[in-house]
N, C-alpha and C positions, 0 to 999 in steps of 0.2 A: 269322580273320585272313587278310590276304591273301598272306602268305607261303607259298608253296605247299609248302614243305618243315619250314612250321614248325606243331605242335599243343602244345594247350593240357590235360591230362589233365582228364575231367569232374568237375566239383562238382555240387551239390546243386540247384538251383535253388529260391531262397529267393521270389521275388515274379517280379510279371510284367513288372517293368520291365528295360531293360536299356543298358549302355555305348556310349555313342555315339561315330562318330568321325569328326568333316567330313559328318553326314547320311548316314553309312551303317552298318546295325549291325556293332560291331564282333564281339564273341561274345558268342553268345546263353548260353553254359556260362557267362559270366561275372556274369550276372545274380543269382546268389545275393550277388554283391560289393555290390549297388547300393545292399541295405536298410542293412547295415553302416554300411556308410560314408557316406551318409545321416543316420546316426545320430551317428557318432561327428562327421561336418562339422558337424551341427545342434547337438555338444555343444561345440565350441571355440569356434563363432558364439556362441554362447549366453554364456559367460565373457566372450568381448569385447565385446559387446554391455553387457554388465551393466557393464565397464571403462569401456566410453562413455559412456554414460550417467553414471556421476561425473563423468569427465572434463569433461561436456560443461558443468554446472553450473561447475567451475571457472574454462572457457576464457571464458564469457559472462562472469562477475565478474569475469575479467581485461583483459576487453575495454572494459567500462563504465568499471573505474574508468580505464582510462587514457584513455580518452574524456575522461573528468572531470580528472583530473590533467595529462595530457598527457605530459610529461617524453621528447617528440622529441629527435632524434639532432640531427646536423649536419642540412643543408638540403643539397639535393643542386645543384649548379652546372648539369649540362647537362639538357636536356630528354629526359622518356621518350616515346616514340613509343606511342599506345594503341594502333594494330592495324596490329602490323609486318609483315605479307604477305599480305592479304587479296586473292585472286583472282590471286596469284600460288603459280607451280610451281619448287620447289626446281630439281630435277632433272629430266632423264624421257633414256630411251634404252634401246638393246637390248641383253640377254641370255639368256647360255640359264636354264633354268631345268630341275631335276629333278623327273621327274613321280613317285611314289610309284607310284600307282597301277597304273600300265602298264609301268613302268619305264624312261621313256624322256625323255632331255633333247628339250627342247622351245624354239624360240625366243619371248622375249616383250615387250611392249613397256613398261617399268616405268618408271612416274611415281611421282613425289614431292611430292604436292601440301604447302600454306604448313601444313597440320597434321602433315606429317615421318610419315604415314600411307605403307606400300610401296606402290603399289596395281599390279597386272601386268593387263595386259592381252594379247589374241588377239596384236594390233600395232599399232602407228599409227593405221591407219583406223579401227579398234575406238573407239581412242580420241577419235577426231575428231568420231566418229558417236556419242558419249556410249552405246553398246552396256556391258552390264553388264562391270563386270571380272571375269578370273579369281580373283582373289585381293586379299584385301584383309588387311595385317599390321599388328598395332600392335606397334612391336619393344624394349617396356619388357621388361627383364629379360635379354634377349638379348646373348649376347656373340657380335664379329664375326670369324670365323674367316678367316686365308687358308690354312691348308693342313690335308690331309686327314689327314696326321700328329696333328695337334693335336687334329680330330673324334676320332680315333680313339682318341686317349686318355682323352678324356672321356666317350666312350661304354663305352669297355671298365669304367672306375671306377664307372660307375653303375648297372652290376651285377654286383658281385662275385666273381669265379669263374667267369665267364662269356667268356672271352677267347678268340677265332679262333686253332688251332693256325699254326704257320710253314708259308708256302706255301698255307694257304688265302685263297679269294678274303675282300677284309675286305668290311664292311656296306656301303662308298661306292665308287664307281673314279671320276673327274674324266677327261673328255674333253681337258682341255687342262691346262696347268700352270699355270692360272692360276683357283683357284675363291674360290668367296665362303660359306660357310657361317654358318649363324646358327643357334647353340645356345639352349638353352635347361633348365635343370634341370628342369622337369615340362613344358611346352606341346610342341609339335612345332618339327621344327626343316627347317628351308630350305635350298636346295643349290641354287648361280647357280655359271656362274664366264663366263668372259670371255675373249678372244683373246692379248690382250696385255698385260704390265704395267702400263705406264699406264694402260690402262684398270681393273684390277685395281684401283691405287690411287687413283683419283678414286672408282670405285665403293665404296671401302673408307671414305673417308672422307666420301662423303654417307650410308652406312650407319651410323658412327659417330654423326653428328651426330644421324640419325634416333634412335637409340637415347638418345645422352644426352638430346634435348628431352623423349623419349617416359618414359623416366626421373623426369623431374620434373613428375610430373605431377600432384602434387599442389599446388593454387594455393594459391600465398600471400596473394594477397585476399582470401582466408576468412579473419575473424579470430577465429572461435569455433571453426566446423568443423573447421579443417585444424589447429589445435593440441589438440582434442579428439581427434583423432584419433589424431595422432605420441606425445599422451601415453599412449593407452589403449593402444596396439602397443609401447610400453617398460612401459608398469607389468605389462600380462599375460605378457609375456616374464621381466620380473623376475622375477613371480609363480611361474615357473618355472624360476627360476638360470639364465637367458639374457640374458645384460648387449651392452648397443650395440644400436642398431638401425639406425644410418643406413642401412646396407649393406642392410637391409628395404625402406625407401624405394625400390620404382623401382617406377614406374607410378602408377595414380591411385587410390584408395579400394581399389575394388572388386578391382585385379590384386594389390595390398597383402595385402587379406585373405585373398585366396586361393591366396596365397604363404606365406601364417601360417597358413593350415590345412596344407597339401599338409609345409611343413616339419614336422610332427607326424603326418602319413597316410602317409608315402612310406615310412618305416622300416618300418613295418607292411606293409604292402605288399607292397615286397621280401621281406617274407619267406614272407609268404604267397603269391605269385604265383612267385618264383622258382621254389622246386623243382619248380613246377608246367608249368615249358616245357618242350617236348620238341626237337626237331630240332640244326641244325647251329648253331653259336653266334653267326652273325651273322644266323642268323634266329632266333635268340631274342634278340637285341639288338635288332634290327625290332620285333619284337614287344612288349617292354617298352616301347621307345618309343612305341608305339602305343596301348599297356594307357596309360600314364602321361599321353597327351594327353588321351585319353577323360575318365581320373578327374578330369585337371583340368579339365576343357570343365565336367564333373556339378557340382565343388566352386562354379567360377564363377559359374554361374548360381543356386546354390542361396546363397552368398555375397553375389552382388546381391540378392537380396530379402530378404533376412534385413537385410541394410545398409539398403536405402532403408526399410526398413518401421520398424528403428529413427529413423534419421534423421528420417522423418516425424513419428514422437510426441515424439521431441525438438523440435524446430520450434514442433510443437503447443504444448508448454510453455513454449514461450521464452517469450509475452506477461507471464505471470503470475509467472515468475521474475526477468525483466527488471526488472519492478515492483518487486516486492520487493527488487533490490537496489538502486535509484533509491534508494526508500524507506528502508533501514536500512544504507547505507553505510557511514556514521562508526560504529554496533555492527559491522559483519562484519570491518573494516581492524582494530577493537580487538580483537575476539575471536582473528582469526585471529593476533596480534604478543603477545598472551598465550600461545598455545600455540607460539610460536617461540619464543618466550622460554625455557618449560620445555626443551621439545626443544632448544635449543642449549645450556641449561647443563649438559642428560645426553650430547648426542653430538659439538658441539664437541671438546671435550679428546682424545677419542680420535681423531677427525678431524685436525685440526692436527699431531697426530703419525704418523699416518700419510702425511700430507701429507708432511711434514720430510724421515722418512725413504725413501717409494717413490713421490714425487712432484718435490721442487722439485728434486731437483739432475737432473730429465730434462728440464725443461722448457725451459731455454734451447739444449737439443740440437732437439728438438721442432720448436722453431720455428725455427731454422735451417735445419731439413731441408724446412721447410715454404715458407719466404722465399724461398728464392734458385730454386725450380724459377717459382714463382706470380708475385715479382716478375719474372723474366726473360719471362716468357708476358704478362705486360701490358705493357711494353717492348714488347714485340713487335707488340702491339696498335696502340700508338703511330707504328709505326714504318712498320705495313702499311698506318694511318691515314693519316699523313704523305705518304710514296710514289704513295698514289692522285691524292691531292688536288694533290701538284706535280706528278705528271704530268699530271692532266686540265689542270693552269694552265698546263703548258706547250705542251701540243699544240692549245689553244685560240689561245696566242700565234703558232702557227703554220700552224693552219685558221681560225681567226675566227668570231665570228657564232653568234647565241643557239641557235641548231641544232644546232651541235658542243656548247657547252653542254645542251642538251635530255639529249641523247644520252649524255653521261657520266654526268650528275647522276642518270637513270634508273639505271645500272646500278651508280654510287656507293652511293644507297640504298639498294642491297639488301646492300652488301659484308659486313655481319656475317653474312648467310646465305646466305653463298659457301662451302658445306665445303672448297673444295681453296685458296682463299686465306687462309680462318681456319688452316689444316692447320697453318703455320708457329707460329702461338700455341699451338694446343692441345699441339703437338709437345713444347712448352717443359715441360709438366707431366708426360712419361714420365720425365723424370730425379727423379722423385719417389720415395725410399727411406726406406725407413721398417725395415730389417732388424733391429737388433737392438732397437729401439724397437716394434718391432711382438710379438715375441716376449713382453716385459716386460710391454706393456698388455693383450695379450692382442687386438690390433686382425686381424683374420678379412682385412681384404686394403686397398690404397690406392686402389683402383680411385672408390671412393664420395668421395674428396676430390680426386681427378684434376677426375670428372666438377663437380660442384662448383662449381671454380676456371674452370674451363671454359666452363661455363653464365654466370658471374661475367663473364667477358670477352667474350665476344657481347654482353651487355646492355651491355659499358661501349662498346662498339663502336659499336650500333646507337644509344645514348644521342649519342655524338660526331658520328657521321655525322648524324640526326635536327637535332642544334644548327645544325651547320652549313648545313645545306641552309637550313634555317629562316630563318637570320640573312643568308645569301645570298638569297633567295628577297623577304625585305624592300628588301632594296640594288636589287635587279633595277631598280627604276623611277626609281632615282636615277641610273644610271648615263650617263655620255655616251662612247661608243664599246668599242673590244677592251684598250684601255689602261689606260682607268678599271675593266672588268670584273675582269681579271687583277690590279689592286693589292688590290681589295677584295676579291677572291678570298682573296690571300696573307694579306690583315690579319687576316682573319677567321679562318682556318685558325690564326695565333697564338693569336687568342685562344679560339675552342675548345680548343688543347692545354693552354692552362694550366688549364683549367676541370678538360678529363679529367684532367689530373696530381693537382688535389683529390680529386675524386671517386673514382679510381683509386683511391690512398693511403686514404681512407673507408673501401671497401669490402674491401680487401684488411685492414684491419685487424680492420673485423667478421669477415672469414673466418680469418683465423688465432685468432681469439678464440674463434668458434664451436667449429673445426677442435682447439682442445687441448681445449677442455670436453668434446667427441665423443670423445676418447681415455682421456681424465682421470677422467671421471665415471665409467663405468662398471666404472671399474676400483676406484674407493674403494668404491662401491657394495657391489661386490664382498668387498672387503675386510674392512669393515664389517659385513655382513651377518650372521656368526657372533655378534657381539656385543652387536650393535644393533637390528636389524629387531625378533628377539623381545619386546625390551620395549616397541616402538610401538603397541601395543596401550590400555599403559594413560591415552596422550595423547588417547585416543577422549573420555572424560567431561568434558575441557575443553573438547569445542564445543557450544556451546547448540544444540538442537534442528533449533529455527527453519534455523540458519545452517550445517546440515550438507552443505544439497546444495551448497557454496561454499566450504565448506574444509575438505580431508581431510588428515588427518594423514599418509601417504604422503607427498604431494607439499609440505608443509611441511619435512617431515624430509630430503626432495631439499634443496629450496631452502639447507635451513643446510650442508649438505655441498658446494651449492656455492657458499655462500660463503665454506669454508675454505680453497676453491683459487682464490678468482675474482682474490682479492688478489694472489699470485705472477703469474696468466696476465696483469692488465692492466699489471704493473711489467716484464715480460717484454717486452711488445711496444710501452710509452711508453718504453724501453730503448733497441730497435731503431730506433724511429723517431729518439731523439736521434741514433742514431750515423750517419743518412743514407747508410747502405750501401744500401739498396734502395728509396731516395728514396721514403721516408713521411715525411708530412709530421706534427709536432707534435700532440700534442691541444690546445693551447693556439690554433694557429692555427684558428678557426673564421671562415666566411663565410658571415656570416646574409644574405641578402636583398641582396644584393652586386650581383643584375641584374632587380629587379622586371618590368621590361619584357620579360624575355627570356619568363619565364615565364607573360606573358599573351599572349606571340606562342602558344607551346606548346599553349598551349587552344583555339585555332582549330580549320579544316578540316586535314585532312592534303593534301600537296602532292602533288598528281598531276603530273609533269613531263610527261609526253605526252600528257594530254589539254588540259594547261592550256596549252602552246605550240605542239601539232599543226597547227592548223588545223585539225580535222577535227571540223566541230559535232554529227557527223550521230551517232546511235548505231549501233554495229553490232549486226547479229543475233545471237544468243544461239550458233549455232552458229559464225561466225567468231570469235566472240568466246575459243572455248574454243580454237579453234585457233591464236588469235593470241597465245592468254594469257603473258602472257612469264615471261620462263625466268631463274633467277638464273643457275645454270653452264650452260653450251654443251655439248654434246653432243661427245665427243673426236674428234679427228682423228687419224687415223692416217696415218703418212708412210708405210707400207709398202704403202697400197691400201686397197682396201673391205675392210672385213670382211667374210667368210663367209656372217653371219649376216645382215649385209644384204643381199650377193648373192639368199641364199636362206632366205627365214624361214620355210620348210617345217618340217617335221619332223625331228631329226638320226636316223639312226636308231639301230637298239635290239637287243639280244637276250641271251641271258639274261647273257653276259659280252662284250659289244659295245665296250667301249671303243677299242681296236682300229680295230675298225671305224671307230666313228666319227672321229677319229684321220686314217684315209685317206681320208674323204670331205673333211675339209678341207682335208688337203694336196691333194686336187685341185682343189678352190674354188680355192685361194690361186695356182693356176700362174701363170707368165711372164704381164706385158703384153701386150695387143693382143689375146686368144687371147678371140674372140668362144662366147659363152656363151648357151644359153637357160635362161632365169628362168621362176620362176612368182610371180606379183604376187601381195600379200597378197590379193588380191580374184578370184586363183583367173585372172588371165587371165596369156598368157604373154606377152614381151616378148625381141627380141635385142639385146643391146649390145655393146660392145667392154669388157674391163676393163682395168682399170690407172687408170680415172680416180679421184682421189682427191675424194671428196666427204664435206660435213659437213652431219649433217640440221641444219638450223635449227630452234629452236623457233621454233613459233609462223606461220610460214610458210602461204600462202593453196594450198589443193589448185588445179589447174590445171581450165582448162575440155577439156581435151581427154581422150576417151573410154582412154587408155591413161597410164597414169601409171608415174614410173621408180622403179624398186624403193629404192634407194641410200636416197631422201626420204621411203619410206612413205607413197604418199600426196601427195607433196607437189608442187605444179605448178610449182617453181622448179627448173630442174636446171642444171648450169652446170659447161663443164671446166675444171679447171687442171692447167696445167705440175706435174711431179714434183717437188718441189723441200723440202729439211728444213725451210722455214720453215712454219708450222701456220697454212692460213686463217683469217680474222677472220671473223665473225660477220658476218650479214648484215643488215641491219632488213628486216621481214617487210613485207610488200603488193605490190598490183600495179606493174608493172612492174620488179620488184625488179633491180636489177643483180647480179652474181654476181662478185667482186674475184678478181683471180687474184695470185699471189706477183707482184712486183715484180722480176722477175730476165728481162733483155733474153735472154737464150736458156735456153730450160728442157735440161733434163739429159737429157729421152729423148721421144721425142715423145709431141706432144700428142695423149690419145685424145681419140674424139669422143664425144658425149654425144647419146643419142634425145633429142630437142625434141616435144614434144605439140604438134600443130598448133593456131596460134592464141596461143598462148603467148610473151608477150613479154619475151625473154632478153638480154640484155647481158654483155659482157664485159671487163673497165676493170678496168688494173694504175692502182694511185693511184703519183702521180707528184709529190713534196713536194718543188719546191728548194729548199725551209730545213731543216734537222737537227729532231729531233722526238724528244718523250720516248719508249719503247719503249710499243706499245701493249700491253694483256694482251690472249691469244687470244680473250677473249671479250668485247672490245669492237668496234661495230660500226663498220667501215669505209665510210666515204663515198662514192657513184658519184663516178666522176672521168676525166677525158679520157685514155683510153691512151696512151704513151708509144710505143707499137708498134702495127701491127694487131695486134688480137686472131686465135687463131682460130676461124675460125668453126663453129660446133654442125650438124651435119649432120641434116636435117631428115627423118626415115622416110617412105618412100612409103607411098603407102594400101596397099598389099601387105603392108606388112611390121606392121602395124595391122590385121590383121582380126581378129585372136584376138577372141572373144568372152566376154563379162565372164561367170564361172560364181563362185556363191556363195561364200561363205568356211565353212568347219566352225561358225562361230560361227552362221553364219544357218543353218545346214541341219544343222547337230548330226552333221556327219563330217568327214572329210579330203577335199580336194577335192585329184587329181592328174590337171591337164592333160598330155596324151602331144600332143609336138612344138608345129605351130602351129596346130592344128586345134580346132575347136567338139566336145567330147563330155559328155556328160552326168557330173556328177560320178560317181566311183568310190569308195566306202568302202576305204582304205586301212588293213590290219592293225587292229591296237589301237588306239581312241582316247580320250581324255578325256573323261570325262564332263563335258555342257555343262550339266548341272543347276547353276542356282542358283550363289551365291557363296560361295566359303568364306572364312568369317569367322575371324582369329584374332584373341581379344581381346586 
């Protein structure tokens, strides 16, 4: 282990293999653990496996016949969008990151590509230059921490008796007061944090959103595999008095299953590994964490192949099964309503009574507590909906012209996969309480119907947004002037909201439906079990041979158990909807086929708004392309200055209790305006500026043709001052000749610095100047070049003096720290400790 104070006392060594951790061996003493557990992984695969495989025959029987039958829902009113962010980046911007290894925060450049994947890179350029990343996260299962209090508690619980006395140093110290952590119950866990609050919380909440997408990552357009699955991870859990699973569910198949081992390997574990650490206690809290990432890196991969190699000879089978139930349909539907019939007239009666008594009189509390967070959070929806779309109507009435159009509709599309303007809906769903209803059912946490309801409102989001642009998008060629655009704008916008006000109501009432069955069932289950399970044995002889891989007496005896509650849960919620307190709308109101037209617009191409109005026929190259790639949220602006860490995306440094330290190196970054500083560029050359200036990277922005580029943009060949002032720059549309918008305010508050200009590089500088009133723009809409109301000032251009630094490689290219001294040419210098540049680490 790399903890230098911490040992592990010798075992045995049982084989030659051993614990891996990120590609490096973890302890080789620990290789007697490998055969074990190996064994015992390969025996719970083995049980679920065996669960899947019934399953799987069930789920295909369930699939055909409703093929064959059909018995669809309502018809859904707005249009779903098939590939909502392709070649688009959620996020991307800097923080520090903690290095494990070396022990040393590090700054880095992390993007959020449209698959909500972490992915960090060197910096910017790294990035531009498609160079491999550091780190690549997938953050299913993850919870996102802001404070090291909280780490600490969950690190201390998950190993027992093992807690840092008072006054010693704990496992983490946070350079600033503002971190970002991402736990994890068995994987390894991540330590970012960030300069300022806001920053803090935009970063918290595209970390959220990463997690709940990465969460559900089991697709629902599987219609065999993916309920083959959910049922085989509840019947083997049952199999073992482990009732509920949803709260199982996060991640896709493979992180599932190896969450379903690790919960049955980790007890074990612990107790064989604990008394086994030696040192001071938060180097054996390092150290377990590190033992526990290993076992489940092992369980992972030995869990993916154990899965796909089932998977596969399921598949295999599917032809010959399929057949066969084409073929004896109307026998399998009779056989299997014969053996329902027994099983409900032996477990009915005691079901309905357990119902009576530890069921109906909770359920209209239930959903109560359930309604009023879930309807408030799609309100909300509605409302963020609403707001965008009149103000794009209005500032279009006040700019004009298909251009200004272009420009909002681009960044309107993406609004469901905005995390800091979704923030306001999802927010809606922490007033979710479930306290003394959660003790009764026995429900483990609310977290798993949060996410949910959450996931539920992005789609009904992205579904409204998707209608509208669509249904605009066809007007586009009818219209005659800025008059006629703005009415059809507004008409259109009605009638999307009444469409999502159906659909809304739909969908919220399948999730409340879902949402008490998830609570309900597993608790009669429970209940039931003493009484009942033993004699489901002898409903085996009632299924004919032929028609056993199709209907198993388990999931029959479900079914009637949940029809003893399904009757209360759907009078429960046709209840609610009459009493139009959280405007659901009737079951009686149905709209079948209400806009055939709409829904053959929907099958088309998907609408590209800037390529389809640009002008710009020509294709870009595959490397602008990546740089240009646009960005849902903007990169935050800070009113108080550059961050630090753009100043200098070096190294922070480190030692063995350095926070401190690090601590005063950024209070000297941060000093007074004006107070000229030298830099060292990501690319290892150095550069001098003035600070104070407040600048926002752009996504997507074109790198400059000149040999010295300014630190601030990473990279990027747009640099541009503005005045100090609380109002937050607006985004800038990315390309040549880009102009650079300054605050709107005739005297700035303290002067204007000046900004290095790379020679050749064509910069503007244009406050927009609107003598009409205008809706409030969001900061991350892009503002128009416009004729200054003032001179601007002007950007002061570096002599070739001050530009000779010479370009020296980055650690990323030459596999060390590159530290240029003053402004002179020297040959890189390996700098202390550094990271190893091997390869990429992968968390699954």
């Amino acid at each position: 282990m790399r903890g230098a104070g911490c040992r592990l006392e010798q075992g045995a060594c049982g084989s030659g293999c051993c614990l891996w951790d990120g590609g490096d061996v973890l302890h080789p003493c620990l290789t007697w653990l490998c055969s074990p557990l190996a064994e015992k992984t390969g025996k719970v695969l083995g049980e679920f496996c065996q669960c899947y495989k019934e399953q799987y025959g069930v789920a295909l029987f369930n699939s055909v016949r409703y093929e064959i039958e059909g018995n669809g829902g309502p018809q859904a009113q707005l249009l779903h969008r098939k590939v909502p962010l392709e070649d688009h980046v959620i996020y991307s911007g800097n923080l520090f990151q903690y290095i494990e290894e070396n022990k040393k925060w590090r700054n880095r450049f992390c993007v959020v590509p449209h698959n909500y994947g972490l992915v960090l890179y060197e910096n910017k350029l790294a990035y531009e230059r498609d160079l491999p990343p550091r780190l690549q996260v997938n953050s299913a299962g993850y919870k996102i921490l802001t404070s090291v209090d909280q780490y600490l508690e969950l690190v201390n619980s998950s190993l027992p008796g093992v807690t840092p006395k008072s006054g010693h140093s704990p496992i983490l110290k946070c350079p600033t007061d503002f971190p970002l952590i991402l736990w994890h119950p068995y994987s390894r866990h991540y330590y970012f944090c960030v300069m300022t609050g806001k920053e803090q919380e935009k970063w918290r909440a595209v970390f959220q959103d990463c997690v709940r997408h990465c969460n559900n990552g089991i697709s629902e357009d599987s219609k065999v595999e993916a309920p083959a699955f959910t049922d085989a991870v509840r019947m083997y859990r049952q199999a073992k008095e482990q009732y509920g699973t949803w709260d199982m569910l996060c991640g896709n198949e493979t992180q599932v299953l190896s969450n379903l081992v690790m919960e049955e390997l980790l007890p074990e574990l612990r107790t064989t590994i604990g008394p086994r650490l030696k040192g001071k206690a938060q180097e054996r809290q390092r150290t377990w964490i590190q033992i526990s990432d290993a076992v489940y890196r092992m369980v992972y991969e030995q869990t993916k192949a154990q899965y796909d190699a089932v998977m596969a000879k399921c598949e295999q089978e599917r032809p010959q099964m399929e057949s066969t139930i084409r073929t004896d349909m109307d026998q399998i539907i009779t056989s299997k309503e014969h053996l329902a019939s027994k099983i409900r007239a032996f477990v009915l009666p005691k079901a309905e009574i357990c119902v009576r008594n530890h069921v109906q009189p909770y359920i209209s509390s239930i959903l109560e507590a359930l309604m009023t967070p879930t309807s408030q959070g799609f309100a909300e929806v509605r409302e963020v909906f609403f707001k965008e779309v009149t103000d794009m109507n209005m500032n279009i009435v006040n700019e004009g012209g298909l251009e200004k159009l272009v420009e909002y509709m681009e960044k309107l599309s993406h609004l469901a996969f905005h995390p800091v303007k979704m923030q306001s809906c999802y927010e809606k769903m922490d007033q979710l309480k479930l306290e003394g209803l959660q003790q009764r059912f026995d429900v483990s946490s609310t977290s798993v119907f949060k996410q949910r309801a959450q996931i539920h409102m992005r789609q009904q989001m992205d579904d409204a947004v998707y209608t509208f642009e669509t249904l605009l998008h066809q007007e586009l060629g009818k219209l005659q002037g800025k008059d006629d655009l703005c009415k059809s704008i507004q008409r259109i916008l009605e009638r999307v909201l009444k469409k999502y006000d159906y659909d809304s109501s739909t969908v919220r009432k399948k999730f409340f439906r879902e949402a008490l069955l998830q609570i309900t069932i597993p608790f009669l289950l429970k209940k039931l079990a003493p009484t009942c399970k033993g004699e489901l044995a002898k409903f085996q002889e009632l299924i004919f041979e032929d028609f056993a891989s199709f209907i198993l007496v388990e999931n029959t005896y479900e079914e009637v158990v949940l029809q003893s509650v399904m009757k209360d849960i759907m009078q429960a919620v046709k209840e609610a909807a009459v009493q139009r307190k959280h405007n659901l709308y009737r079951d009686s109101m149905v709209m079948h086929n209400s806009d055939p037209n709409l829904h053959l617009l929907g099958e088309g191409i998907p609408i590209d708004w800037g390529e389809e109005y640009s002008g710009q026929p020509e294709a870009e190259p595959e490397a602008d392309k990546r740089r240009r790639a646009k960005q849902v949220v903007s990169v935050i602006q800070d009113d108080e200055g550059v961050l630090p860490y753009e100043l200098n995306p070096g190294v922070l440094p480190s030692s063995s209790d350095g926070v401190e330290e690090i601590r005063e190196v950024l209070a000297k970054e941060s000093l007074g305006d004006g107070v000229k500083a030298e830099e060292r560029l990501t690319n290892g050359t150095d550069a001098t500026r003035e600070r104070g200036a407040t600048e926002e990277v752009v996504a997507g922005s074109v790198p400059g043709d000149g040999p010295c580029q300014g630190p601030a943009s990473e990279g990027d060949g747009v640099h541009g001052a503005a005045a100090a002032s609380p109002v937050p720059a607006a985004e800038v549309p990315s390309g040549p000749g880009v102009t650079r918008a300054a605050p709107a305010s005739p005297m700035p508050a303290s002067p204007v610095p000046r900004a290095d200009v790379p020679l050749g590089a064509s910069v503007h500088h244009a406050a927009p100047a609107s003598p009409k009133p205008r809706a409030d723009v969001p900061s991350e809409a892009k503002v128009p070049c416009a004729t200054p109301a003032s001179p601007a000032p002007r950007a002061e251009t570096p002599s070739p003096s001050a530009r000779t630094a010479c370009h020296q490689p980055s650690d990323k290219e030459t596999g060390e720290e590159v530290a240029p001294t003053g402004g002179e040419c020297s040959p890189p210098q390996p700098v202390g400790t550094t990271e190893s540049g091997e390869g990429v680490q992968t968390e699954f």
